[in-house]
N, C-alpha and C positions, 0 to 999 in steps of 0.2 A: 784509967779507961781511955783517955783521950791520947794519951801515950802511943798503946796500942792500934788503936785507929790511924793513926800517923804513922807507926810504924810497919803497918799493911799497907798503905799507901806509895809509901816507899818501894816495897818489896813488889810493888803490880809496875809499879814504873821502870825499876831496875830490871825485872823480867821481860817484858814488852806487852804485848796487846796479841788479841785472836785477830784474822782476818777471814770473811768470809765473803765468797765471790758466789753470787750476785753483789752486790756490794751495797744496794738500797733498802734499808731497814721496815719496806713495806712492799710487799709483791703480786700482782694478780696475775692469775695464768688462765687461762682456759680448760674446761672441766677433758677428761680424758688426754690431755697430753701429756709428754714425758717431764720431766723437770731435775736438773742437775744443780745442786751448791760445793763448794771445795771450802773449806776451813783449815787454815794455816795458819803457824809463827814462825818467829823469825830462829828461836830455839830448838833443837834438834832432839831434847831428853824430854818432848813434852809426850803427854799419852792423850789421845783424841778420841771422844765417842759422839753422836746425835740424839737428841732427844726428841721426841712425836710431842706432837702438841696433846696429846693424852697422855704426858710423862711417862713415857715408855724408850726404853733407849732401844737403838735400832743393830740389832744386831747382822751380823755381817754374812750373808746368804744372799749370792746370786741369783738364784731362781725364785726368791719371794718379790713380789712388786717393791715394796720398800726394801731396799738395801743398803749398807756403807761400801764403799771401796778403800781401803787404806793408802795412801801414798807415803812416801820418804820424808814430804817436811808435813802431811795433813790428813785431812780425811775427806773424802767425798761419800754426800750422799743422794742417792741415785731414785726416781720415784715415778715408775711407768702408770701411764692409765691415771691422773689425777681424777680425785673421789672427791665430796664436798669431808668426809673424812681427814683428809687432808691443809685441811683450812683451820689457822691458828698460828700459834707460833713455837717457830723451832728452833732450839738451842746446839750451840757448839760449845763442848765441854772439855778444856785441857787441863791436865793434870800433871805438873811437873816430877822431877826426881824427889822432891820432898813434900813430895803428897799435896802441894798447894794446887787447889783450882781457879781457871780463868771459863767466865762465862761471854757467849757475845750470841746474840739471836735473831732472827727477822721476822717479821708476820707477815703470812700469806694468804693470800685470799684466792678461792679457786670459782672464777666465774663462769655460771651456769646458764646455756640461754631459755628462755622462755619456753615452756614444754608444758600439754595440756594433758591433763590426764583424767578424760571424763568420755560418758558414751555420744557420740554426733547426732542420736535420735533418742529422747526420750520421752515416755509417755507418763501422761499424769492424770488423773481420774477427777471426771467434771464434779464439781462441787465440794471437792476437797481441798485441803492447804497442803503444798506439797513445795518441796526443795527440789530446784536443777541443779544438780550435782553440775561444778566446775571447777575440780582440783589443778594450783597452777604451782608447776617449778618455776626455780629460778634464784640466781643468787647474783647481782644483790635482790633483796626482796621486792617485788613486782608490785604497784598500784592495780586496782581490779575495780574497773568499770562493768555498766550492760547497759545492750541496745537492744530494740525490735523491730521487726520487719526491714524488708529486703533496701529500705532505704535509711534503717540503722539510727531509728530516733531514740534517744538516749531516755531510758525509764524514767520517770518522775510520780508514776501515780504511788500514792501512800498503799495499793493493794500488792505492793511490790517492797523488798524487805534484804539488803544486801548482808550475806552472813557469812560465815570465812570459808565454807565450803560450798558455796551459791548463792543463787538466787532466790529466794523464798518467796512463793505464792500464796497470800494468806485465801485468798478462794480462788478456785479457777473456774474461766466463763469458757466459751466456745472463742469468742476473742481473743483467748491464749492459745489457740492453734495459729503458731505461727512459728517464725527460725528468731530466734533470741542469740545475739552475740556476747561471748564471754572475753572484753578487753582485757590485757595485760601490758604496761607500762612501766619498763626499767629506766626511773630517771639517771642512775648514776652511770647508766652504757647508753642510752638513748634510740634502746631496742623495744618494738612495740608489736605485738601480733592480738588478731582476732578470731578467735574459733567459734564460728557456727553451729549451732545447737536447732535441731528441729524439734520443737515442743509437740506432739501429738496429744489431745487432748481425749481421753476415753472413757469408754463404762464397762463395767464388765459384763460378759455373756447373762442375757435373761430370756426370760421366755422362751425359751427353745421346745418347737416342736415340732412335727412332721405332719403333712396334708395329703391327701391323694384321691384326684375327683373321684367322684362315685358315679358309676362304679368303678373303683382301682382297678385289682386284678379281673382281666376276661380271658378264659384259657386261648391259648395259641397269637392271644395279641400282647401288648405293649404296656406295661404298669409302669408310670411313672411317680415315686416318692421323690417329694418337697420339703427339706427342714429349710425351717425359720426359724430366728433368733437375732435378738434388738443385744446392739452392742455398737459400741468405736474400738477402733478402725473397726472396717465391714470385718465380718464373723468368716472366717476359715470353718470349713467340713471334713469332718472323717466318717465313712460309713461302713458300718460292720455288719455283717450276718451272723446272729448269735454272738459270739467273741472272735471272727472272724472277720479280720479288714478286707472288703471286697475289693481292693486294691488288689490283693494279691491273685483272687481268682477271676479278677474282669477281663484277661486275655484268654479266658478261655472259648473256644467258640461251643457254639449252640447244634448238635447233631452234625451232620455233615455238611452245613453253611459254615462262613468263615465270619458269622455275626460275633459278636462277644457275648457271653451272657447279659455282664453287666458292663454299663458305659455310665462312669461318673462324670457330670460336669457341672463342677462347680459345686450348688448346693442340691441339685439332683440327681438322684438314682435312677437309671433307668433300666427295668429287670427285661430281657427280648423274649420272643416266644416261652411266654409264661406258661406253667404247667401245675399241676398241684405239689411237685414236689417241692416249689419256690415256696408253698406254707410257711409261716416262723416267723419269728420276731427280728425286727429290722431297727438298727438306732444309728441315731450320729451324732455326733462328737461337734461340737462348734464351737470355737475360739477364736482369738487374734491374739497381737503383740502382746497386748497388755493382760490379758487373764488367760493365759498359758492351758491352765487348767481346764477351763469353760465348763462348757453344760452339757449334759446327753440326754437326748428323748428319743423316745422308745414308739415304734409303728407292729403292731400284729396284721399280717397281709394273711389273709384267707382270698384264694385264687375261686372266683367264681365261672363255675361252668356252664356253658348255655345248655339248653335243657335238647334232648333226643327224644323224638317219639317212634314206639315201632309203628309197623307198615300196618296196616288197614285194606286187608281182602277185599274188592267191591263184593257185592251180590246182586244177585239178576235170579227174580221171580217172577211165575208167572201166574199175574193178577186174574182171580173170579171173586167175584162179590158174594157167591153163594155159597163160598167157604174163606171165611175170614184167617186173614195169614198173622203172624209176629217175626219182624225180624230184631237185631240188634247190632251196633258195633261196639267196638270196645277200644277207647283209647288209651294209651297206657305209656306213660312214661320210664324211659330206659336209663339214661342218663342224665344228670343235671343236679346244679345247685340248688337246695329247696329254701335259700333266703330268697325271699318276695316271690316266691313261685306262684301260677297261676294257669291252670287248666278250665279250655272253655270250649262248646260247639258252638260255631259259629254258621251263617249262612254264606254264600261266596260273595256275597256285598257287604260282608265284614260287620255283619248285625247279628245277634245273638237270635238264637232260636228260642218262637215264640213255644210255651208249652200248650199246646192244643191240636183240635184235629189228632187226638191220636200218638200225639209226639209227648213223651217223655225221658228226664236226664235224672239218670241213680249218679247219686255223688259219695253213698255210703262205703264202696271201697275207696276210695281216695288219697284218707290219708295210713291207712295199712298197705294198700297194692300201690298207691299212685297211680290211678285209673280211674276213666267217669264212661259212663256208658250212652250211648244213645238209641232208644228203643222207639220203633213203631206199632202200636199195636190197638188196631189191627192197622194192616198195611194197606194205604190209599191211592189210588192213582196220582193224584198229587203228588205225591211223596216223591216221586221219581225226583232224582237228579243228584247232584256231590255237596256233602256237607265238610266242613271242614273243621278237624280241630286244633287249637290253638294254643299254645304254652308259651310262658312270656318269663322272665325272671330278668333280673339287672342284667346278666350279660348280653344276652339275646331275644329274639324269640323266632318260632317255628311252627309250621303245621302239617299236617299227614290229611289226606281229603277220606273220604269215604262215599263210595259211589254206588249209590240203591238203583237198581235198573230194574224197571219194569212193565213186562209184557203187558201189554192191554189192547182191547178191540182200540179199533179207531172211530174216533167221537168226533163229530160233526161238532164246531164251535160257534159258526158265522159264515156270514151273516144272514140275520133274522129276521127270513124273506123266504117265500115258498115263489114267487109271481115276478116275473121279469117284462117290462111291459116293454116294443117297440114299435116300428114302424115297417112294411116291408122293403126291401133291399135298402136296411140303414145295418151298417153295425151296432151290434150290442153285445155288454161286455158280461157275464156271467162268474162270477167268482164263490169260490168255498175253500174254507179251511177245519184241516184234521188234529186234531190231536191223535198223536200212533206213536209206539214202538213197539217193536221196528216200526223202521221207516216204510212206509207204506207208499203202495202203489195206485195211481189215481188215475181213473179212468173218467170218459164223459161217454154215456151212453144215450142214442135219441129215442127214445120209448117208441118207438113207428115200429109196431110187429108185423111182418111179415113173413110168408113160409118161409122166405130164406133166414130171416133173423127173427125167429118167436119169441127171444126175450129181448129186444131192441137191436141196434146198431151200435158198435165201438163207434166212436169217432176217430179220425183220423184226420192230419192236415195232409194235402194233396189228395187227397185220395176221396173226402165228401166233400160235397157240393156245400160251400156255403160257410165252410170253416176255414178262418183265417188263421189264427194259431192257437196251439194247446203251450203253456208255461206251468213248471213247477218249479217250487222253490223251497227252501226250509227257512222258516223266518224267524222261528227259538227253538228252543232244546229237544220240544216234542212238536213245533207245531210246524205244520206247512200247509201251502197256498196251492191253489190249482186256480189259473183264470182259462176262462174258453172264450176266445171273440169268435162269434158266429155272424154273418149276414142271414138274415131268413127272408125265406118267399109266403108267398100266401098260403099255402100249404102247412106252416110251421106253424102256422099260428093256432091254439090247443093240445100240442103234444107238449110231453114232458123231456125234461134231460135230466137224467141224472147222472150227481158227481160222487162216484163208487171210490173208497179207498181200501187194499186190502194186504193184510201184512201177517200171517196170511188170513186173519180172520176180516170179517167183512166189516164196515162201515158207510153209511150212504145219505142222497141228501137229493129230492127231485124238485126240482122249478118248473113249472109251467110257462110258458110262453105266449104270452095275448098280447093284443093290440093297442099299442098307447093311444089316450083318448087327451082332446085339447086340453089347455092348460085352463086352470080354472080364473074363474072371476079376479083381477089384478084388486089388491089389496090395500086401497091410498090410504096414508097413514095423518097425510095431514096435505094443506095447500094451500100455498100463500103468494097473497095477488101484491103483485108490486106496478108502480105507476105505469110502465110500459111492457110487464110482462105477464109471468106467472110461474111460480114453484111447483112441480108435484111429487111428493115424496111417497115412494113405492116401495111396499115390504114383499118380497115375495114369496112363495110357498116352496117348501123345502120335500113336499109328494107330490109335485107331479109327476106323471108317466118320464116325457122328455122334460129334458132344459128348456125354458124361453130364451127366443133366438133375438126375438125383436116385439116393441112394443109401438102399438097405431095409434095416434090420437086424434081427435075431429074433435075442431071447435070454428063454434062462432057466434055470432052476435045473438043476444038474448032479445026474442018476442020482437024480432023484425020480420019484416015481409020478403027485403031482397036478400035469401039465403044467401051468401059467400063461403058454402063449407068447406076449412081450410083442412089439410089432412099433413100429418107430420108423423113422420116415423125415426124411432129411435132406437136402435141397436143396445141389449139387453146387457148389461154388466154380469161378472161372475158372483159380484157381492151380495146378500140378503137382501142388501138398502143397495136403492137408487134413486136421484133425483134427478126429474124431467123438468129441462127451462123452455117456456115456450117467449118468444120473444119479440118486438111488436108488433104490442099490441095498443090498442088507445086509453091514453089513458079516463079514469073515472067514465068506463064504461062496463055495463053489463056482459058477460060473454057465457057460456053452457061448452062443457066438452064431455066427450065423449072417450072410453079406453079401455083397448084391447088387448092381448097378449097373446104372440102366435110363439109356434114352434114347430118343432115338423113333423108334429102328430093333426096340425092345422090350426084354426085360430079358434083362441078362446070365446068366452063368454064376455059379452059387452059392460063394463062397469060406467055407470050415466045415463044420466044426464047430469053433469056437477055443473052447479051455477055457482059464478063469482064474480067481484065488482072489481075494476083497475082501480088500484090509488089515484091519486089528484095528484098532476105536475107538481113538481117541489124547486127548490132550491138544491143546486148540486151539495154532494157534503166530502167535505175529507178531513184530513186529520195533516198537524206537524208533526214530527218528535222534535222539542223542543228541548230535550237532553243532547240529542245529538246536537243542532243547532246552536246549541248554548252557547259555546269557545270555539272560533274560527283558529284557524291554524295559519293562518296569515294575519299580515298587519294593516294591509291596502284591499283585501277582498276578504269573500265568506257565501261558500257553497250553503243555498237555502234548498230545502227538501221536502217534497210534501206527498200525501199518497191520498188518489180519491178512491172512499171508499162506493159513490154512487152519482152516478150524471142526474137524478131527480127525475129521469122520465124523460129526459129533452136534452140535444146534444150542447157539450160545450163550446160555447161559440168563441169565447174571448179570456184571456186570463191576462191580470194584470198587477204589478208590484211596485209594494210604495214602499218610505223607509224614513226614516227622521229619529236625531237621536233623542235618547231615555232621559226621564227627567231626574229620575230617581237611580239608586243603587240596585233598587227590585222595584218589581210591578211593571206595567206597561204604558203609563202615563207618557206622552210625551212631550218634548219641550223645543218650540219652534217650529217651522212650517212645516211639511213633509214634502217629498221630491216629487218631479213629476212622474206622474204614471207610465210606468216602467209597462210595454206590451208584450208578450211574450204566445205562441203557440198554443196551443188550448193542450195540444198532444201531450208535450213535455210536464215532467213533474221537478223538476230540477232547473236552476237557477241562479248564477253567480256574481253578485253583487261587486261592484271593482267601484274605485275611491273614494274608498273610507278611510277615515284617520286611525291610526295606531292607537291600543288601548284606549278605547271607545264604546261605550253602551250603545246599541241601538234598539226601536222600535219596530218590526216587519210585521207589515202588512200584504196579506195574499188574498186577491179576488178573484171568483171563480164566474164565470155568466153564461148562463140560458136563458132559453124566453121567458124563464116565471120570474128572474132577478139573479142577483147576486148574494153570493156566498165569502163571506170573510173568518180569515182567520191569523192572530196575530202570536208573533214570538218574539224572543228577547234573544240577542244576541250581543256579544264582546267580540272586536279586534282581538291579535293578539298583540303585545309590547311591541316596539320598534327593538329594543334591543336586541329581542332574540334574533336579530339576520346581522341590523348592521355591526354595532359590537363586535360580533364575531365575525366580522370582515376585517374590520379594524384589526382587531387581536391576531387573527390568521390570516397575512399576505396571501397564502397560498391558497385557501377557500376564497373563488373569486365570484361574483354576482354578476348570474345571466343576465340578469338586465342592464347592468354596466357593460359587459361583455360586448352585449349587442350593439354595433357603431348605427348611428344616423343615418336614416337614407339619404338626406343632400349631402352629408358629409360622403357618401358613396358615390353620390352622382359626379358631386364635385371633383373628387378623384381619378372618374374616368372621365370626364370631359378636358381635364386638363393631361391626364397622360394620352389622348387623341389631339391635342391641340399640340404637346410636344412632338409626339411623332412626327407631324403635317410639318413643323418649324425643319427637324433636322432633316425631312428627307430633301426640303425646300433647299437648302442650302446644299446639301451632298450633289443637288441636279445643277446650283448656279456653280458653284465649281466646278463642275464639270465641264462644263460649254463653257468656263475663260479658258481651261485650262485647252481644250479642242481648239477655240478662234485663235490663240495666241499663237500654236504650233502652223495652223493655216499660214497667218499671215507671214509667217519668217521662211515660207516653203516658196520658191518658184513654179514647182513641178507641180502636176496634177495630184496630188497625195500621191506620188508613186514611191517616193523614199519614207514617207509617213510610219512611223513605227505603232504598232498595236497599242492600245491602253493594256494597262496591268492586266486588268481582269480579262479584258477579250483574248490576250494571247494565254494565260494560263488554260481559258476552255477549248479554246481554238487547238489546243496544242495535244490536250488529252485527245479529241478527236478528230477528226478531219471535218467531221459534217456535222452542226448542230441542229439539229428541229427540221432535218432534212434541205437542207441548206449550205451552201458552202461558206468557209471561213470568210474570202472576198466578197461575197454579198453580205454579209453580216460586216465586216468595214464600210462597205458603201451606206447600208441605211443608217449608221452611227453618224458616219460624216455629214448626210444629210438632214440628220436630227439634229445633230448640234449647229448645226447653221440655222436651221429655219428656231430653234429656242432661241440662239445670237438676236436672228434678225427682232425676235418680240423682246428681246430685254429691251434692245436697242427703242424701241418703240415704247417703250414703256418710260 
């Protein structure tokens, strides 16, 4: 055996060896490219084939990806689009003239780059355990790390579970919606990629169903349907008519508008000019990513229609009480939805009609006819006017009137007075009102028969004596007004007017006309004597003939000898009540008054002798509000307020204020002297107290004085805090404080007295300049000044014009000249 083995040995030696090119017995190539090997000997009688690393030899076909090519001394094999197929190891097999084979092979390795094959979004369902699929290519085989969120922090909780096709979530929170990264790590190429995963976390479609206020449908308006439904990601809508997606019929338009029927948005429906044919069943569909399938609820739309009533005939009868009449109306509904229906008669103030008088409502066709009726029987003047009836239902509601017209005499109503009482040539006003229909014609006729007029006089304005205007007017549905302002004479007084209305039957109403008589006895209701005057409170009577114009009073001193009877008149109020102030008067003395009440029918009946005693001199009295008072609004002062209610009978002579601070937190105790008495105007009731200290209690005290004494009354007042000003001067540069603001008067004075004192300096000096600068040109001159040149200033004005101040330029030299010499001569002297 060992023989043989040597002598194989020999015979691969003597033959020679395969060669194959690449020539390194381990290879990596990159996945889809081409790849070429040649296997050669050195022997010309060998026979060559290639073996697949799936021991398949490779047969010789151009057009298949794997092929051989043959050559002269070898074989090539030839291998487009490298596969991971491809990866192993492949042999070269020769075969000599005497059948002996030589093997030589290489392994190849076909590297694959990192390739992910999984979806970029996927959803997982809250509270369940779920796997993120993360399938990874790759050759050589890839390390598989995971991260989360956008700043890639590497998993570690135990609720997290790495398994060869992902990620594994043994529960999921709401805290798993986020982007989780799937690493891959090729250590042996040192290629590394990361693919982003967006975890959506979901529930599937529940509760789904649809809502639609009530009332939904109202014919010719706008129904809008609402599905809801609890889901993650938010729920997607599909909405169908019957098994119709109205997707496909919502561009249709609505009659000859270019409305759409239906406009879906989003999760509503919205149906346009609703009709009854839109009746049916309505559902929608709602989903999302994750439950595909989802939910459908179901809506039945019943289109309600507002209710129709027909028209309503008025009638118009004509009313006699001596044959009793019935009429009736009849409402009756034409169209309309009978969910929540409701037929009523109403009054036109939207109040039901009561049943009485006459009025009755049949409701027993109602629900066979849909009609109620409204019947008067018998028919009453009253009655007159439009009643209305009402139908109401979810969509709408409406009414139709019914309007009972009826003729009747005209009936005097008011007012409830036969006797018109005046004065002569006063006007007075005479008024009447008619009930009528028709409207009726109103006359005033003056009952004075004579041949020419046996049944009285028409009245007429312009045209009789003594008639200022006739007015008509309608003031409700049947009623109207007729006023006559008449003056009358002495003659008037006993006849009659009457106010005739006729439409065309008759109606009428006569006043008499007499002589207003004085007002009667005034009516004191009560009267109250005060220290220096007296109250009297007067109710007065609501029948006299005329108004009281004015009332007389007379008073004076009780069971004296020397009468002083004072007389006072007082101009009468429009009010029931009036109070008369007589005023002084002395006090705690007797006085008796007497009172009258005139008018311009003449003067009343004398009420009195009324006897009453003055109060006794007092003490003045008044009152603080010591709320207001309480917190001063400053820190340094504080407005004191006070109101009198009474001088005591004696005038205020003196008022005067004192002040000292609180001993206490409350009460009015005080602690330490009090200041001197502060004098003040007796007139004034106001007061402002200036240097007090900041957040400070004090005591005030106010006195009041007349002859009988003095009047006190004290209150409690607080500064307010210092902070509140300055603080926030501090704080705020720009909020500056008036009274800083305001500079010192000697600082003022001082200011002008020294900008007067600088003036007086500089003009001083501009003058002693002057006159050197004048004596020094003198004296260097021979001549008379005749070559002397002007100063600055004189030639600039001398030069605009010839004449100054009516003067020539050379006299205006000369008195310069001789000014500055006689200044020269006092300096010199000085």
């Amino acid at each position: 055996m060992l023989s043989i083995l040597i002598l194989n040995l020999v015979l691969l030696r003597i033959s020679g060896e395969l060669v194959i090119k690449p020539s390194q017995s381990s290879l990596t190539r990159d996945q889809y490219k081409s790849f070429i090997a040649l296997c050669t000997d050195q022997s010309d009688s060998r026979v060559f084939r290639w073996r697949s690393p799936q021991q398949r030899d490779i047969p010789e076909n151009l057009n298949d990806r794997v092929t051989v090519e043959r050559q002269t001394n070898g074989i090539r094999l030839r291998i487009r689009n490298l596969t991971t197929d491809d990866q192993g190891a492949w042999e070269c097999i020769g075969t000599n003239a005497n059948g002996q084979q030589t093997q030589k092979s290489f392994q190849m390795t076909i590297k694959v780059p990192i390739t992910f094959h999984s979806d970029s979004i996927q959803y997982v369902e809250l509270g369940e355990s779920v796997t993120i699929k993360c399938s990874i290519q790759a050759n050589p085989i890839a390390e598989v790390s995971w991260f989360k969120g956008q700043d890639k922090i590497r998993i570690e909780n135990p609720n997290y579970e790495l398994v060869h096709d992902g990620l594994h979530i043994k529960y999921v929170e709401m805290s798993d919606n986020d982007i989780f990264w799937c690493r891959a790590d090729v250590l042996e190429t040192g290629e590394s990629r990361d693919f982003p995963i967006s975890v959506v976390v979901s529930k599937p479609i529940s509760q789904t169903h649809i809502i639609c206020t009530n009332p939904c449908a109202i014919e010719k308006k706008t129904a809008t349907l609402i599905c809801e439904a609890s889901g993650l990601p938010t729920p997607k809508y599909l909405w169908f008519y019957g098994s119709i997606n109205v997707l496909t019929i919502a561009d249709s338009p609505v009659g000859a508008s270019e409305v759409p029927k239906f406009v879906v948005r989003g999760n509503q429906l919205t149906i346009n000019y609703v009709d009854e044919t839109d009746n049916g069943k309505y559902s929608c569909q709602a989903f999302n990513e994750f439950d595909r399938k989802g939910q459908r609820a179901e809506y039945n739309l019943n289109v309600i229609v507002p209710p129709r009533l027909s028209f309503i005939s008025p009638i118009e009868i004509n009313f006699d009480s001596q044959h009793p009449q019935r009429v009736s109306f009849q409402c009756r509904i034409e169209r309309g939805s009978i969910d929540s229906l409701s037929l009523e008669w109403q009054y036109l103030n939207h109040t039901s009609i009561q049943l009485t008088n006459g009025i009755f409502i049949d409701r027993t066709q109602y629900e066979t006819h849909k009609l109620i009726e409204l019947r008067f029987d018998p028919v009453r003047r009253e009655h007159f006017g439009n009643y209305s009836c009402v139908a109401k239902n979810f969509a709408d509601s409406t009414y139709s009137t019914a309007s009972l017209f009826i003729q009747f005499q005209p009936v005097y109503v008011g007012p409830n007075t036969n006797i018109v009482t005046t004065i002569p040539n006063y006007r007075s006003i005479m008024r009447c009102q008619f009930e009528s229909y028709p409207s009726p014609h109103i006359q005033w006729i003056k009952m004075s028969r004579t041949i020419q007029d046996p049944q009285g006089r028409i009245l007429a304005v312009g045209i009789d004596n003594g008639v200022n205007d006739i007015t008509i007017k309608q003031i409700g549905t049947t009623l109207y007004e007729s006023v006559l302002s008449y003056t009358p004479t002495e003659g008037d007084f006993g006849l009659s007017f009457e106010c005739r209305a006729l439409n065309p039957r008759i109606g009428r109403h006569s006043f008499t006309l007499q002589r207003a008589q004085p007002p009667k006895k005034v009516n004191i209701t009560h009267v109250k004597p005060l220290s220096n005057g007296v109250e009297i409170f007067i109710q007065s009577f609501e029948n006299d003939d005329l108004p009281v114009v004015q009332y007389i009073l007379k008073y004076d001193l009780q069971d004296t000898k020397d009468s002083q009877l004072q007389t006072l008149i007082v101009p009468a109020q429009k009010s029931t009540k009036q109070i008369i102030k007589v005023e002084n008067l002395r006090p705690s003395t007797n006085y008796q008054l007497m009172i009258v009440a005139e008018s311009r029918a003449g003067i009343g009946q004398q009420t009195g002798p009324i006897q009453f005693r003055t109060l006794d001199r007092q003490i003045p009295d008044f009152t603080v509000d010591e709320h207001i008072n309480r917190t001063c609004l400053s820190d340094e002062s504080c407005l004191i307020t006070w109101n009198i209610e009474s001088d005591g009978g004696a005038p205020i002579v003196r008022a005067e204020i004192l002040y000292a601070q609180a001993k206490y937190d409350d009460g009015l105790d005080i602690e330490g002297p009090l200041s001197t008495p502060i004098s003040i105007d007796s007139s004034i009731t106001e007061y402002e107290l200036t240097g007090l200290k900041p957040d400070t209690h004090y005591i005030v005290i106010i006195k009041l004085y007349n002859e009988v004494g003095v009047a006190e009354q004290k209150l409690r007042i607080k500064t307010n805090e210092e902070t509140n000003e300055y603080n926030t001067v501090r704080k705020n540069p720009l909020i500056t404080d008036d009274r800083k603001a305001q500079p010192n008067k000697w600082i003022v004075l001082g200011i002008i007295i020294a900008i007067i004192f600088s003036a007086v300096v500089v003009i001083t000096i501009c003058v002693l300049l002057r006159v050197f600068r004048l004596d020094g040109k003198h004296e260097t001159t021979n001549s008379d000044h005749q070559t002397t040149p002007m100063m600055n200033g004189d030639h600039h004005s001398d030069k605009t014009n010839g004449y100054t101040n009516g003067h020539s330029s050379s006299t205006k030299y000369k008195k310069s000249i001789s000014t500055s010499r006689q200044l020269f001569a006092d300096h010199d002297s000085v």
